[in-house]
MARVEX-85869 format. One record per residue (C-alpha): chain; residue in one letter; x, y, z. Coordinates in steps of 0.25 Angstrom, whole numbers, always signed. Each point is the difference from the previous one (the first is absolute). Layout:
ATOM chain resn    px    py    pz
ATOM     A    a     X     Y     Z
...
//
This chain:
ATOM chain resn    px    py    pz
ATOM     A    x    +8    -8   +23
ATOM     A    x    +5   -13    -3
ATOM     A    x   +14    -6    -2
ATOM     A    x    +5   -13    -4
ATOM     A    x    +9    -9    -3
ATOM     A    x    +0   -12    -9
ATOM     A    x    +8   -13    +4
ATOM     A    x    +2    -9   -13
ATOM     A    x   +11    -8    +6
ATOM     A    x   -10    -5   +11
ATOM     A    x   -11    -5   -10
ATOM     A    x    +6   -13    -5
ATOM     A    x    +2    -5   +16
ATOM     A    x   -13    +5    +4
ATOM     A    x    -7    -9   -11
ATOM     A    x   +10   -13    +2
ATOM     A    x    -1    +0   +16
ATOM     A    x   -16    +1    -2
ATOM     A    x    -2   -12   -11
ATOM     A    x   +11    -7    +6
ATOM     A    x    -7    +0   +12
ATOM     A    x   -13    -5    -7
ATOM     A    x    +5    -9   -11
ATOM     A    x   +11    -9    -4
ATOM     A    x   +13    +6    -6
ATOM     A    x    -2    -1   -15
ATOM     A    x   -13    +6    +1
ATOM     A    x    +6   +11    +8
ATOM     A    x   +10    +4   -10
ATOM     A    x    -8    -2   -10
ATOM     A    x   -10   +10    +6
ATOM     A    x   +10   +10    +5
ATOM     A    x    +5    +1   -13
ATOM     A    x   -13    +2    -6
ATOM     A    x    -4   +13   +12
ATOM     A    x   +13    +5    -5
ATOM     A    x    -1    +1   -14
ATOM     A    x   -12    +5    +4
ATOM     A    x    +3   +11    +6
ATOM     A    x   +12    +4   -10
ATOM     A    x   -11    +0   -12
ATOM     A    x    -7   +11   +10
ATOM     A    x   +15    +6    +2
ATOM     A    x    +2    +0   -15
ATOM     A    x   -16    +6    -3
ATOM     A    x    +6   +13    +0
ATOM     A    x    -7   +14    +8
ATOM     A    x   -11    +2    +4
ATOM     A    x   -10    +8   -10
ATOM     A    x   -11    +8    +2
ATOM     A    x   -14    +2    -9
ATOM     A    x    +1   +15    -2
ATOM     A    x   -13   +10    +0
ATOM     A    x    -4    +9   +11
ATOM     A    x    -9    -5   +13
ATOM     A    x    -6    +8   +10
ATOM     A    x    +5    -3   +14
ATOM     A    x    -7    +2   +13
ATOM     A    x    +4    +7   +15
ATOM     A    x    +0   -11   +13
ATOM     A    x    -9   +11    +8
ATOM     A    x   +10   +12    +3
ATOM     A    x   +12    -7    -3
ATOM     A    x    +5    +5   -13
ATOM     A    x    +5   -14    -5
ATOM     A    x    -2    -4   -15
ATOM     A    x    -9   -11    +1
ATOM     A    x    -1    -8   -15
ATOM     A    x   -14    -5    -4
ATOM     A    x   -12    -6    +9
ATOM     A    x   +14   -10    +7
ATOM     A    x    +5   +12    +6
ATOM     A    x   +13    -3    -8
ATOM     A    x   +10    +9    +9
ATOM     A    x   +10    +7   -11
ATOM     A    x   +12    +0    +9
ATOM     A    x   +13    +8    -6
ATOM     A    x    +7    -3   +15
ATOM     A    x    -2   -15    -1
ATOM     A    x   +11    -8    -9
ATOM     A    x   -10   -10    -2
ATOM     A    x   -12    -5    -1
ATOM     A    x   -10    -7    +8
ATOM     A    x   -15    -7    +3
ATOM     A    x    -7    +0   +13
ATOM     A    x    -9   -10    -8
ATOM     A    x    +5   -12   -10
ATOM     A    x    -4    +6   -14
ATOM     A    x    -9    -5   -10
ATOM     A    x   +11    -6    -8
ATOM     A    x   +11   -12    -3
ATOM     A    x   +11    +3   +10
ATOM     A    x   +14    -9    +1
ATOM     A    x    +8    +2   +13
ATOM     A    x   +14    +4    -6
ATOM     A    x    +8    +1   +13
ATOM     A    x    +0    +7   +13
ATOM     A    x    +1   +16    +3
ATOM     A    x    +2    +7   +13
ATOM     A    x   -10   +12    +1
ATOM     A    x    +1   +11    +9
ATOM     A    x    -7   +14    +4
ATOM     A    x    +5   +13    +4
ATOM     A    x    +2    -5   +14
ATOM     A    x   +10   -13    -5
ATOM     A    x    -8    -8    +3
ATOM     A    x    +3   -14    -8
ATOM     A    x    -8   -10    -3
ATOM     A    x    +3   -14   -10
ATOM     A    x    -9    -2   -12
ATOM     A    x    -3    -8   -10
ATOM     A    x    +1    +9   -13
ATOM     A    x    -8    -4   -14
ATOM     A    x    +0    +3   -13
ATOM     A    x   -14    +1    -7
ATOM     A    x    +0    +1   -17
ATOM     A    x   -12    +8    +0
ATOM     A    x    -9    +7   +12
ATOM     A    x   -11   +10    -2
ATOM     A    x    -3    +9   +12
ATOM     A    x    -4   +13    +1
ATOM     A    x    -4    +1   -14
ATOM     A    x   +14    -1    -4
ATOM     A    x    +6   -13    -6
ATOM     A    x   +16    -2    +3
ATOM     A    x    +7   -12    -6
ATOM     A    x   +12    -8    +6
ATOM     A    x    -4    +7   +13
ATOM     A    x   +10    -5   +14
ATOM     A    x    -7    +1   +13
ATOM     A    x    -2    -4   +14
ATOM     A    x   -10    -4    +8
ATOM     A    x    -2    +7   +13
ATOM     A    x   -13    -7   +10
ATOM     A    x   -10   +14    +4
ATOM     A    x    +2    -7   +15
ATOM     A    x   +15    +6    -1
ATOM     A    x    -2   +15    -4
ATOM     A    x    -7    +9    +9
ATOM     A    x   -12    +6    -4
ATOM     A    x    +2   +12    -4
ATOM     A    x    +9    -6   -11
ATOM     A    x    -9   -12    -4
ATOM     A    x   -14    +7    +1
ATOM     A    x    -4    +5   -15
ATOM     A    x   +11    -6    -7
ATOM     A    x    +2   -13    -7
ATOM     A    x   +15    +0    -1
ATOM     A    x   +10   +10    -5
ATOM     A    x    +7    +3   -15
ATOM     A    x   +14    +3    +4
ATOM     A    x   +12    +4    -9
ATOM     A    x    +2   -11    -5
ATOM     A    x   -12    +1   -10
ATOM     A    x    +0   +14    +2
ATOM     A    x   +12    +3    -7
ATOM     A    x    -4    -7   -14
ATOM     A    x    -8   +15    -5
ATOM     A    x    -2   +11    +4
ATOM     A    x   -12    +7    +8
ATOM     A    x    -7   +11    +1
ATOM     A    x    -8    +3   +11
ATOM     A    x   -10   +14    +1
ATOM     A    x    -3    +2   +12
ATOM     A    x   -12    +8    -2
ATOM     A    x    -8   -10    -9
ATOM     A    x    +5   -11    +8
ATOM     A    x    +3    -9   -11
ATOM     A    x   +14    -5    -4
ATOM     A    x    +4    -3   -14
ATOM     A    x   +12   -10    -4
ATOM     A    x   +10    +4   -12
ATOM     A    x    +6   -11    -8
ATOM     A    x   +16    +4    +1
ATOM     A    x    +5    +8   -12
ATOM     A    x   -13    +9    -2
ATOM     A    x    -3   +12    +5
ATOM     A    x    -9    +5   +11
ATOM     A    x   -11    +8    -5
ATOM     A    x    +4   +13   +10
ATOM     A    x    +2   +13    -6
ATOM     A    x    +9    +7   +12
ATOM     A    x   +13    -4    +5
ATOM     A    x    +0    -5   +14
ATOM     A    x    +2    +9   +11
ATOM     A    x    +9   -10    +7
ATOM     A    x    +7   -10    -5
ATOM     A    x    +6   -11    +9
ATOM     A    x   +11   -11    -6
ATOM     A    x    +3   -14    +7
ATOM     A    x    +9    -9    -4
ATOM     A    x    -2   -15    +4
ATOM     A    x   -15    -3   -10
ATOM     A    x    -6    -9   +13
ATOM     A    x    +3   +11   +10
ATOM     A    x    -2   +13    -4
ATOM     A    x    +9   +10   +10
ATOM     A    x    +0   +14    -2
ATOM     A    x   +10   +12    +5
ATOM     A    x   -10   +10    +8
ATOM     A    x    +6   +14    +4
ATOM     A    x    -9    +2   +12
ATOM     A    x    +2   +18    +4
ATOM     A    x   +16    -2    -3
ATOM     A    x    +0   -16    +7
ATOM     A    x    +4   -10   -11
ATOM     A    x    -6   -11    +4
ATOM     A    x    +3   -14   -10
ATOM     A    x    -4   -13    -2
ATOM     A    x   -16    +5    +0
ATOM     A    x    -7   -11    -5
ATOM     A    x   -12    +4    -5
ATOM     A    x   -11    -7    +3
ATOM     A    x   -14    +0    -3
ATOM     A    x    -5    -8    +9
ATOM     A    x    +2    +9   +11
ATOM     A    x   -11    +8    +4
ATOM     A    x    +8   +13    +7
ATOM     A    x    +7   +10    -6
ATOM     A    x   +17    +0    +3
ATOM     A    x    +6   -12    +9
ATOM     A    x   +13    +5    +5
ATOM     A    x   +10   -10   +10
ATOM     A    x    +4    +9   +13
ATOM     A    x   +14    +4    -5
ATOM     A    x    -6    +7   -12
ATOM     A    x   -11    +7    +8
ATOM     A    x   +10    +5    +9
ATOM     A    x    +8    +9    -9
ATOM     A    x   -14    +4    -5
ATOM     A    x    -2    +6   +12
ATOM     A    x   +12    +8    -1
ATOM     A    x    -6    +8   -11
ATOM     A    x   -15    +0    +2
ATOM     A    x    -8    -5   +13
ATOM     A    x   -11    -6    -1
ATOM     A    x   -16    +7    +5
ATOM     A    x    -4   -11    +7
ATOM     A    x    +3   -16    +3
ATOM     A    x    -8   -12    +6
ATOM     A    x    -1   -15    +1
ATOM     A    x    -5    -7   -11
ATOM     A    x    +1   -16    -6
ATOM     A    x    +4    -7   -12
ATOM     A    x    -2   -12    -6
ATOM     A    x    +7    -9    -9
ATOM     A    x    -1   -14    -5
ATOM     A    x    +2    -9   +10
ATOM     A    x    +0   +10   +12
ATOM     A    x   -11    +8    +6
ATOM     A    x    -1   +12    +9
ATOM     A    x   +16    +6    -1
ATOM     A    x    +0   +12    +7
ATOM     A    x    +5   +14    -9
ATOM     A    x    +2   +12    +6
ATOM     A    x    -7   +10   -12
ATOM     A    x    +4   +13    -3
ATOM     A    x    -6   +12    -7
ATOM     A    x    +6   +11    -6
ATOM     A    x    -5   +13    -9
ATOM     A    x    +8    +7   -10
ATOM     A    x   +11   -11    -4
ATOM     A    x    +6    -2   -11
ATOM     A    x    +2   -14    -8
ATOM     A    x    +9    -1   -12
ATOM     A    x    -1   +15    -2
ATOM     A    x   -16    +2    +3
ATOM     A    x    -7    +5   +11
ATOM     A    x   -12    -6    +7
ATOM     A    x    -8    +7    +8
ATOM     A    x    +0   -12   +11
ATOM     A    x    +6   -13    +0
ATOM     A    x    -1   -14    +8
ATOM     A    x   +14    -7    +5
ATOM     A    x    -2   -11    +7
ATOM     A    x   +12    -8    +6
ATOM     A    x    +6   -11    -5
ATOM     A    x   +11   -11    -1
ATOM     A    x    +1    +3   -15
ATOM     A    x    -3   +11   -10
ATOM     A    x   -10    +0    -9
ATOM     A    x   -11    +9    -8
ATOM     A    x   -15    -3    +1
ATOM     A    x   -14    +2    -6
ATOM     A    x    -3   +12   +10
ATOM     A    x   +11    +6    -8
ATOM     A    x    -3    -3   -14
ATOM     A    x   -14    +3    +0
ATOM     A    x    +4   +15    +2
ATOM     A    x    +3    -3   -16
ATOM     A    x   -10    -1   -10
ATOM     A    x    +6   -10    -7
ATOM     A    x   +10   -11    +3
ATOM     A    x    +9    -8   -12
ATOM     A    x    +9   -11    +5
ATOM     A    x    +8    -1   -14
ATOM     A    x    +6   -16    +3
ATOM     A    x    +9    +2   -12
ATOM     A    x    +8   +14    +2
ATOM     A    x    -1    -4   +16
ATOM     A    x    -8   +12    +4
ATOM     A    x   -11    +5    +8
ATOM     A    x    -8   +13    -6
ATOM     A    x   -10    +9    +7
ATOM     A    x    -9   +10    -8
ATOM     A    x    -5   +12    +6
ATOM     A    x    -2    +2   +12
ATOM     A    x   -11    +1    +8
ATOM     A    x    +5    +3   +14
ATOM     A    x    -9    -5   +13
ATOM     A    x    -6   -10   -10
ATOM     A    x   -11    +9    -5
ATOM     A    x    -1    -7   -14
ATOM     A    x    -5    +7   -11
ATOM     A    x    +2    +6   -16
ATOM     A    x   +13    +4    -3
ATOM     A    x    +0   +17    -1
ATOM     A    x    +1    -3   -15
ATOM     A    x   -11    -9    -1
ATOM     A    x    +6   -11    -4
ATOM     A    x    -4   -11    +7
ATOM     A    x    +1   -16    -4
ATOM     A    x   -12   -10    +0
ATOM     A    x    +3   -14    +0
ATOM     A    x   -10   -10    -6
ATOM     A    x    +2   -12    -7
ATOM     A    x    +7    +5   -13
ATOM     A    x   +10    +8    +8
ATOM     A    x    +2   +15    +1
//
C-alpha cells in the first residue's frame, strides 16, 4: 500500500548543493554531471523484468500475506512500488528522490535507487527502482517477517498465478498462456498497470475505484459513504472495533462489520467481513474464497477460479487440480 512520486527536476540541485558544499566549483559540476548521467542511463535501462518459473510462498502466521521465499518478500498488488526494509545484496545508484505514502497519507521523502540486477526471494529482477525504508519507521506488524515488498512496479512486467491451495505462485512471461483449464468465475479489469482499481457491485451498491490489494489481509475495505447505502439494502449481523495497520502508521482504529448472505459482482457468500475505511479496496480475506487467483498485467485483469467459499480449499468437483513445481503446471 505504497504510493509515490518521482521528482527528476530536483536531482540535479540535490547533487550540486551537496558537492558544492564539499568541493570546489569545477569538481562540482563535473560531478553533478556525472550523478546525472547516471541516473538517465538507469532512466534509459528500460522495465523492470522478472525471472519466470513458479515458487512457493509462505503464510506470516494467520495473516494471509504472500510472503516470497525465506526474505518474506511481501507480493503487494496495492503497493505502486517497491520497497526494502534492508539494503539488498546488490549495486544500487540513488536516481532521485520519491515521496512514499501509506493508506493513512502519510508522507515520507526518500531517496529512490535503481539496482541492474537483484536476487531476492529466489527470483532475479533486472533494472529494478526501489526505496529504502529504516524497520525503525514501520510498525511492527508490517516489519516482522518481511524483508521489503514487490509492489506494481515489478509486478506488472508478467503475469501470476497464485493457488491458493498448494500455496505456490507461478509467474507467466506475458504473451503465453496460463496453464488453467476453466474460465474464471470472476473477472475484474483495471485500468492504470501500477494501480489496479476495480468496479465491485456490493448487493446492488456500485462501489469504484477499488484497488485491489493483496497486501491486505481482510476481506472488503469500504469508505463510510459507501457503507452507508449498503446499509440501506442489507444490515449487517453484527459490528465491533477493530485495527489496521499500514506502512508508516500503527493501530488505526476500524469499526468492522459482518454480514451473511451478500452478494459481490453477482455471487453469494455465505458471510462477509467489511471493515471501514478512508478508501476502497478488495483484500486477501476475499480472494482466498477462490482457489485460484490470475493477475493477467497485459489484458489488465484480475481472475478468480472456483470458488471455494469460507476458505475451505480443496479439489475442484471435476478433479482437476494444478500442482506447481519447478517445470510449471
Amino acid at each position: 500500500m505504497l504510493f509515490k512520486k518521482n521528482y527528476p527536476k530536483k536531482i540535479m540541485s540535490f547533487f550540486w548543493v551537496i558537492f558544492l558544499s564539499s568541493f570546489n566549483l569545477q569538481r562540482a559540476v563535473g560531478c553533478s554531471l556525472l550523478w546525472l548521467l547516471l541516473g538517465c542511463i538507469a532512466v534509459m535501462q528500460g522495465c523492470a523484468t522478472v525471472s519466470y518459473g513458479a515458487f512457493a510462498y509462505n503464510v506470516n502466521g494467520e495473516k494471509s500475506y504472500i510472503n516470497l521465499g525465506k526474505e518474506s518478500l511481501l507480493w503487494d498488488t496495492g503497493s505502486s512500488s517497491s520497497l526494502f526494509f534492508l539494503p539488498p545484496r546488490a549495486h544500487k545508484i540513488c536516481v532521485g528522490v520519491a515521496a512514499t505514502y501509506d493508506c493513512e497519507r502519510t508522507r515520507y521523502l526518500r531517496p529512490f535507487w535503481f539496482s541492474p540486477r537483484i536476487s531476492a526471494a529466489g527470483i532475479t529482477v533486472k533494472n529494478m527502482r526501489y526505496c529504502l525504508v529504516p524497520q525503525s519507521e514501520t510498525p511492527a506488524t508490517i516489519k516482522d517477517g518481511h524483508s521489503g515488498i514487490m509492489g506494481m512496479n515489478v509486478i506488472k512486467r508478467a503475469g501470476w498465478l497464485v493457488d491458493f491451495s498448494q500455496k505456490t505462485i507461478q509467474i507467466i512471461p506475458r504473451g503465453n498462456a496460463i496453464p488453467v483449464k476453466q474460465l474464471p468465475v470472476l473477472s475484474l479489469p483495471y485500468r492504470r498497470p501500477k494501480y489496479p482499481c476495480t468496479t465491485l457491485i456490493v448487493q446492488g451498491v456500485k462501489v469504484e475505484n477499488v484497488l485491489m490489494d493483496t497486501g491486505a489481509a481482510g476481506d472488503l475495505y469500504l469508505p463510510k459513504a459507501a457503507l452507508e447505502q449498503l446499509h440501506r439494502n442489507i444490515q449487517p449481523v453484527d459490528s465491533a472495533a477493530g485495527m489496521s495497520t499500514c506502512l508508516y502508521t500503527d493501530s488505526i482504529p476500524r469499526k468492522v462489520y459482518r454480514y451473511s448472505n451478500i452478494t459481490v459482482c453477482g455471487r453469494l457468500f455465505s458471510t462477509l467481513t467489511i471493515r471501514e475505511s478512508g478508501s476502497a479496496s478488495v483484500g486477501m480475506g476475499f480472494f482466498e474464497r477462490f482457489n485460484r487467483l490470475y493477475l493477467d498485467t497485459e489484458k489488465r485483469e484480475l481472475q478468480l477460479y472456483v470458488c471455494v467459499e469460507n476458505k475451505e480449499q480443496g479439489k475442484n468437483k471435476d478433479g482437476d487440480h494444478a500442482y506447481l513445481n519447478g517445470k510449471g503446471l
